[in-house]
N, C-alpha and C positions, 0 to 999 in steps of 0.2 A: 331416471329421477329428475325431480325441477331444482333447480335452484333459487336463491333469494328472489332474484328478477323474474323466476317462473320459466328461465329458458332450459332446456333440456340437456341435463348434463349428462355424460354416462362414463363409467369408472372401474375398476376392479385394482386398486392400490396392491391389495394382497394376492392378487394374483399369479399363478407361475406363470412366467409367459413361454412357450416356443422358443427352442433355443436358435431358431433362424429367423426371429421376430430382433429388431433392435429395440435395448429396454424402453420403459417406458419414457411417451413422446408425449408433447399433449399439442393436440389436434384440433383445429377449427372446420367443423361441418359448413358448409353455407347452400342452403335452397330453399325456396319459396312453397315447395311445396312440403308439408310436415310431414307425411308417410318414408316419405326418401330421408329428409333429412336423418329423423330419428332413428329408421334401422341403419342406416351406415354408421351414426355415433356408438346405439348401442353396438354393431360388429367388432368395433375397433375398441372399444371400452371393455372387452372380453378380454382381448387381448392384451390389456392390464395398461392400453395408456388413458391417459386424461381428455378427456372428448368435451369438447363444448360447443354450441349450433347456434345459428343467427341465420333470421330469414328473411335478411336482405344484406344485398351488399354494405349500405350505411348504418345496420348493424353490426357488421362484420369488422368494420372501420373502427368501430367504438369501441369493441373489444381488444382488436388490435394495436391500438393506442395505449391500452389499461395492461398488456401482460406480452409476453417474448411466447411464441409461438413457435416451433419446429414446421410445421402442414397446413396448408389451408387446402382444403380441398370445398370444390365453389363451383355451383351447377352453374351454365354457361347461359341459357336463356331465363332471366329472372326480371319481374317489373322493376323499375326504376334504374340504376346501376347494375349493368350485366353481369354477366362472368368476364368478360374479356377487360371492362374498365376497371373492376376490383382486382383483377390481376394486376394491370398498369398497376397501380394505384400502390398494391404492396410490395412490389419492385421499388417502386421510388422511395418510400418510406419503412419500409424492412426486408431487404434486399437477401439479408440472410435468412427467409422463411422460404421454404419450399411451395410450391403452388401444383396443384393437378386442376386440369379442368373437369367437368364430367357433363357431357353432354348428351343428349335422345337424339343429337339429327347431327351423328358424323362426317364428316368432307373432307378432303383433302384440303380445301382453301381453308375450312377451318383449325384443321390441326396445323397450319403452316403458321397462320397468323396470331396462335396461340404459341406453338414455340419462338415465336420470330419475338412473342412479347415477353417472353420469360419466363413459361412453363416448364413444371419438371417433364408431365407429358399431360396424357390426358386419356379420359375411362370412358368408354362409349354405355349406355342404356340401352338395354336391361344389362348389366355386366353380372358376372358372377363373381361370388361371393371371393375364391381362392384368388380369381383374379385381381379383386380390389384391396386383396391382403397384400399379394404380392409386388403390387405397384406401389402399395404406401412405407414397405419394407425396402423398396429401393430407393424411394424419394429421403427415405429418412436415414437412408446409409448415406446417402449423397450430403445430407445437411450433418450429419456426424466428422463425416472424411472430412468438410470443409471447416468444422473446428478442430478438428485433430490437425489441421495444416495449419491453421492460425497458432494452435499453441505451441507446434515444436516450434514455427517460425520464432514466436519471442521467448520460447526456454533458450534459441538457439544464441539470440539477440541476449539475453540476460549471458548466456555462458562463454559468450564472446569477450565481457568484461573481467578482467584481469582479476585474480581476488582480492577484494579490498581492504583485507586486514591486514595491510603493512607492517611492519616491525621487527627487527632480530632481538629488540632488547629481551631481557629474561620475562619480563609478566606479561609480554606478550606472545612469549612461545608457550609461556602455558597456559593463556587466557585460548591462544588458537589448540593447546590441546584436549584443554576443556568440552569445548564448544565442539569436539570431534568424537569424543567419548558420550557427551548426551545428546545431540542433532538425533541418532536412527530412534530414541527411543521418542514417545508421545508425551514427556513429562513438560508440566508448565514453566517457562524460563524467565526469569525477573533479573534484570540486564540493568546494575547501578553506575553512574557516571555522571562525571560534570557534562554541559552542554560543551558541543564539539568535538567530543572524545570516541564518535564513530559508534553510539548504540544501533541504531540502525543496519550499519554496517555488519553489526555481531549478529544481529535479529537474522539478516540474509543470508548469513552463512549457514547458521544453524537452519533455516529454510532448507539450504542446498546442499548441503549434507544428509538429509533427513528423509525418510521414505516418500514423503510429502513433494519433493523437489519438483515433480511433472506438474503439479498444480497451483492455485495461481498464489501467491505474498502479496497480501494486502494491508499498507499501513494507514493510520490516521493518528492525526497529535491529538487528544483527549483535552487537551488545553485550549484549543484555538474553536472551540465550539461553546455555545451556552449548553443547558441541561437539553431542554427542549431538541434541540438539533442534534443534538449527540447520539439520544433515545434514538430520534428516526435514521442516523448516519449510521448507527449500530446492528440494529432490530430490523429496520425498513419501517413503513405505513402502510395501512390500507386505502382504499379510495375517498375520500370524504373525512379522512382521520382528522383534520385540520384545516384553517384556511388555506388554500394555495395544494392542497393534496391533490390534485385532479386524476391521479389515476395512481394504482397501485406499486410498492417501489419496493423490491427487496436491499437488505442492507448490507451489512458487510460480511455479519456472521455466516449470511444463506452464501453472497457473491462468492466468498474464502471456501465454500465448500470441498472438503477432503485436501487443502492446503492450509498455511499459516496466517493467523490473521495478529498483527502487529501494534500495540497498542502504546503508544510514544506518550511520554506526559503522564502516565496513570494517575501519580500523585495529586496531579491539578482537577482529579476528578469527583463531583460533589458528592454527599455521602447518599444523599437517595440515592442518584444513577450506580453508585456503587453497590447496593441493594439490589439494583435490578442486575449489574452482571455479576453478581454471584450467585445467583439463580441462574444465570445463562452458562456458568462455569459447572454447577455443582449439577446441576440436572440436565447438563447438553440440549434443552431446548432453547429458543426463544420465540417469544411473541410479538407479531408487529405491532406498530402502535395504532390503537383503533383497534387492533383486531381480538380475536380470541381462541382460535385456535392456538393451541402448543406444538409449534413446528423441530423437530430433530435436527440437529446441526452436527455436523463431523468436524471439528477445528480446532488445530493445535494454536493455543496462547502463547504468545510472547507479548511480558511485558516493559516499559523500559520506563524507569524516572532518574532526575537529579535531586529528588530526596529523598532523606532517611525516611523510610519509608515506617521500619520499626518505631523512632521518635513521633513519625507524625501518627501511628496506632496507641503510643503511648497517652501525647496529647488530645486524641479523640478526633483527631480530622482523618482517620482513617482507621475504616473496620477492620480489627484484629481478621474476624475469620476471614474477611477477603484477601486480608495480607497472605497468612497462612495458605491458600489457595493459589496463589502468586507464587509466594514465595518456596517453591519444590526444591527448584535449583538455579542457584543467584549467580552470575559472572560480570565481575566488574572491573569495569571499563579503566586502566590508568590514565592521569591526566597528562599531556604531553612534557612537561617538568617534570617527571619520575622517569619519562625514557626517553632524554634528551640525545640520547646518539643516535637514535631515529631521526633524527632531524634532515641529516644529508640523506640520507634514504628516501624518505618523502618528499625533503623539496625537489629531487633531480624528478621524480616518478611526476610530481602535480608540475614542472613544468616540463616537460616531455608531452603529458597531457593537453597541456595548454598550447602545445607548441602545431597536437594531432590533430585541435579544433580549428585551430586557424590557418592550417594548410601552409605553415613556417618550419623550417629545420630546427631540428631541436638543439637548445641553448646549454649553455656549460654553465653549471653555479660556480663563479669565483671563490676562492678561498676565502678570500675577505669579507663576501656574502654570507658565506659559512659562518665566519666566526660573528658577525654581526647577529645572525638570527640562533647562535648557540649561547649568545648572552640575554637572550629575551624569552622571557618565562610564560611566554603563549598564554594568557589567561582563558584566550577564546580556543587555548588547547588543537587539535589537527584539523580544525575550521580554518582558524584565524587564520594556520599557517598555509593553508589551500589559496585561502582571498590574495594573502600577500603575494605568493610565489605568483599564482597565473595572473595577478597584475601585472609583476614585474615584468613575468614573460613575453605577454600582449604588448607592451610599452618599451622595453629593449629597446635601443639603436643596432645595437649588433648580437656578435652567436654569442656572448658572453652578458650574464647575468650579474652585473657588479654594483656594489651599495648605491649605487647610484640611481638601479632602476627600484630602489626600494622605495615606500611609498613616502610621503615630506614627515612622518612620524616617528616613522622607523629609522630617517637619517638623522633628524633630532637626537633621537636616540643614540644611536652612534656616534655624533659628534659631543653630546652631553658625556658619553664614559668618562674622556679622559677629565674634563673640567669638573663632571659631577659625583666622579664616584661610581664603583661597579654596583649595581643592583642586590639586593639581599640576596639573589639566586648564585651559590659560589658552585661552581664548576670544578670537577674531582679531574685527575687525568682523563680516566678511563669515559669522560663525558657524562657522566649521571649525575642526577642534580643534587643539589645537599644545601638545604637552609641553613642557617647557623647562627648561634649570637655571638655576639666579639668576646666570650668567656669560652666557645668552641663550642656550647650546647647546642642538641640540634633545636631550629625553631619545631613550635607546634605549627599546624596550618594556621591556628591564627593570627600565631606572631607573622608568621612567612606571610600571608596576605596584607597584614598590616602595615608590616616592612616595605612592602611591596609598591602599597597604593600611596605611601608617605614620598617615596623613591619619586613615583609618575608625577604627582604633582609639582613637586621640587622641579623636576624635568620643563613642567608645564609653566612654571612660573606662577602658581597657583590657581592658575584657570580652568576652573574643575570641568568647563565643555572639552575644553582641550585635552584632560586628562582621561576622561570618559570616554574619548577619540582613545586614546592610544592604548585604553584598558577593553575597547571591545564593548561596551556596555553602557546603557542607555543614563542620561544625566539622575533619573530618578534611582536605578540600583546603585550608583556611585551616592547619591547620597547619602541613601537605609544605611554601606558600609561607612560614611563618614559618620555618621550619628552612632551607629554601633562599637568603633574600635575611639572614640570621642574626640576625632582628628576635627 
């Protein structure tokens, strides 16, 4: 059959293939002459993979450039670009595509200088049929084995890393048993928490827990895009979908295939694009953009926000049913002030860490250190406390970590206790944190926030850049919260 361009495609999607056939591949024919090209595409298209032909090298190029390729197989004497430069050619430029040559006038000089340029091998004319099965069947074991080596290499590389979900306090041994009880099953996971409280981290685990684990996790912040870029960052494009499209791009949902695709931010996502992944949720296709095919996708969702997601479906900045669709089963994230005896646990872990990057003996947290970062209610929650620690580590004089390598904020801070008063964050023995009013009520979050950023300032001397310094948070959010609590 032809395709849009009129070049001869050949296929059988549905077909069973030979169980010593490796599944479907999709294949580039190339020769000048059409009788040859077209019956080796249609041979190989029987055999259920995806076949497409160009009859010349620098259409072969063109193709090449627009789509990921497994075979090129490229008769050797053709006008303009040979066989032997179209090989160069896609060695340099997609080095993971397997290459056969096939030539009418074999030689030993020639099959030498065809493997010397990075042939899988090469098919002499007239060849037989069993024979060119058989050869395209090894070529493409070969290009299989070499992604099957690249991805144990980085499951090896990801499970080399320590588990990331820190914590002995109590809502983190059941947020970790949670997340161990739903990981094997396919249900969709909507993961709440302030920023810095490690969703991402949660996202992996339930990844690596999960039957999914061999395949790849792929995240993207839903925030940090317009509509427009998200669509194509999601879905992919087709060629010409837009300016700047030059050739075809699948997106995350196809790249996340038969693994987990991660979606950070959901909340900040506009209500159309929201429309279209609930369509990509509820009917597991999606469509690229520009295009019109309805293509199947295998991928388990996880999503992750720092807002009420239910509130914002109330308000209307978010579709009930896509909430609903999300929201299967929720694990949420505490913020670092609910499990404050975590605290010496993580800082020895992130600076040990930091101690692993820079090729230094790992450093001892002083007591003093301890109790300084056990009076600070982390607003930036087990971020903040990451930045601070492996500064302090990299900056150190010696094997010990003392107030001193803290950063000029955080010694403010500490030297402000005794002169300004302890923080609204009061500290129980057992180290758990407990807001409070001076009538012994516990605060709400809002008073504890309030309390909080009244505290920083005080600190700061009213200098709300300097406050915003020490709260983690850009001068514009420290305002919205001065105008809202009417400080």
């Amino acid at each position: 059959m032809n395709d849009a361009s009129g070049r001869t495609t050949a296929a059988a999607p549905h077909a069973q293939h030979p169980p010593d056939i490796p599944g479907p591949a999709r294949i580039l024919v190339v020769d000048d002459e059409a009788i040859a090209r077209d019956n080796l595409a249609l041979v190989l298209g029987r055999q259920g993979h995806e076949t497409l032909t160009a009859a010349s090298g620098a259409e072969a190029l063109q193709l090449l450039a627009g789509a990921d390729f497994d075979l090129v197989l490229t008769d050797l004497m053709m006008q303009g670009m040979d066989g032997l430069d179209l090989l160069r050619a896609v060695r340099l430029r997609h080095p993971d595509t397997e290459v056969v040559v096939v030539t009418g006038h074999p030689t030993v000089k020639t099959a030498v200088e065809a493997m010397h340029a990075g042939a899988y091998h090469y098919l002499s004319k007239p060849y037989d049929l069993d024979e060119a099965r058989a050869l395209v069947q090894k070529a493409l074991e070969k290009r299989r084995l070499k992604q099957e080596v690249a991805r144990l290499r980085e499951q090896l590389r990801q499970r080399s890393l320590p588990v990331p979900l820190l914590g002995a306090a109590p809502c983190m041994q059941a947020l970790k048993r949670t997340i161990a009880q739903v990981a094997p099953s396919d249900v969709t996971v909507l993961i709440l928490g302030e920023t810095g409280t490690g969703k991402e981290l949660a996202a992996r685990m339930v990844h690596l827990f999960s039957r999914r684990s061999e395949a790849r996790f792929l995240a993207i912040n839903c925030g940090a895009f317009n509509e427009e870029l998200l669509e194509s960052e999601l879905f992919g494009h087709e060629q010409g979908a837009f300016s700047g499209a030059v050739r075809q791009r699948k997106g995350l949902f196809e790249a996340a295939e038969g693994g987990t695709l991660f979606l950070d931010e959901v909340g900040e996502m506009s209500l159309p694009m929201q429309v279209k992944l609930l369509r990509a949720v509820q009917e597991r296709t999606i469509r690229r953009v520009g295009g019109t095919a309805d293509i199947p996708v295998d991928v388990r969702l996880v999503a992750a926000t720092n807002k009420d997601l239910a509130a914002e479906a109330a308000a209307g900045r978010f579709r009930h049913d896509l909430y609903y669709r999300l929201n299967v089963v929720v694990l949420r994230m505490p913020p670092l002030a609910e499990r404050m005896e975590d605290v010496p646990l993580l800082a020895q872990y992130f600076a040990e860490k930091a101690a692993r990057d820079t090729g230094r003996p790992a450093p001892h947290m002083a007591q003093e250190t301890l109790a300084v970062l056990a009076r600070y209610p982390f607003p930036g929650n087990v971020r903040e406390l990451q930045n601070i620690v492996e500064r302090a580590a990299v900056l150190r004089a010696g094997d010990t970590i003392t107030p001193a390598d803290l950063p000029p904020d955080l010694r403010a801070l500490a030297e402000g206790f005794a002169g300004k008063g302890s923080p609204p964050l009061v500290l129980r023995a057992d180290g758990a944190g407990e807001g409070v009013t001076p009538d012994g009520r516990p605060m709400t979050l809002d008073e504890n926030e309030r309390a909080h950023i009244e505290w920083v300032l005080e600190l700061a001397g009213g200098n709300r850049t300097q406050a915003a310094r020490m709260l983690d948070i850009d001068r514009a959010s420290l305002w919205r919260k001065l105008k809202r609590y009417g400080l």
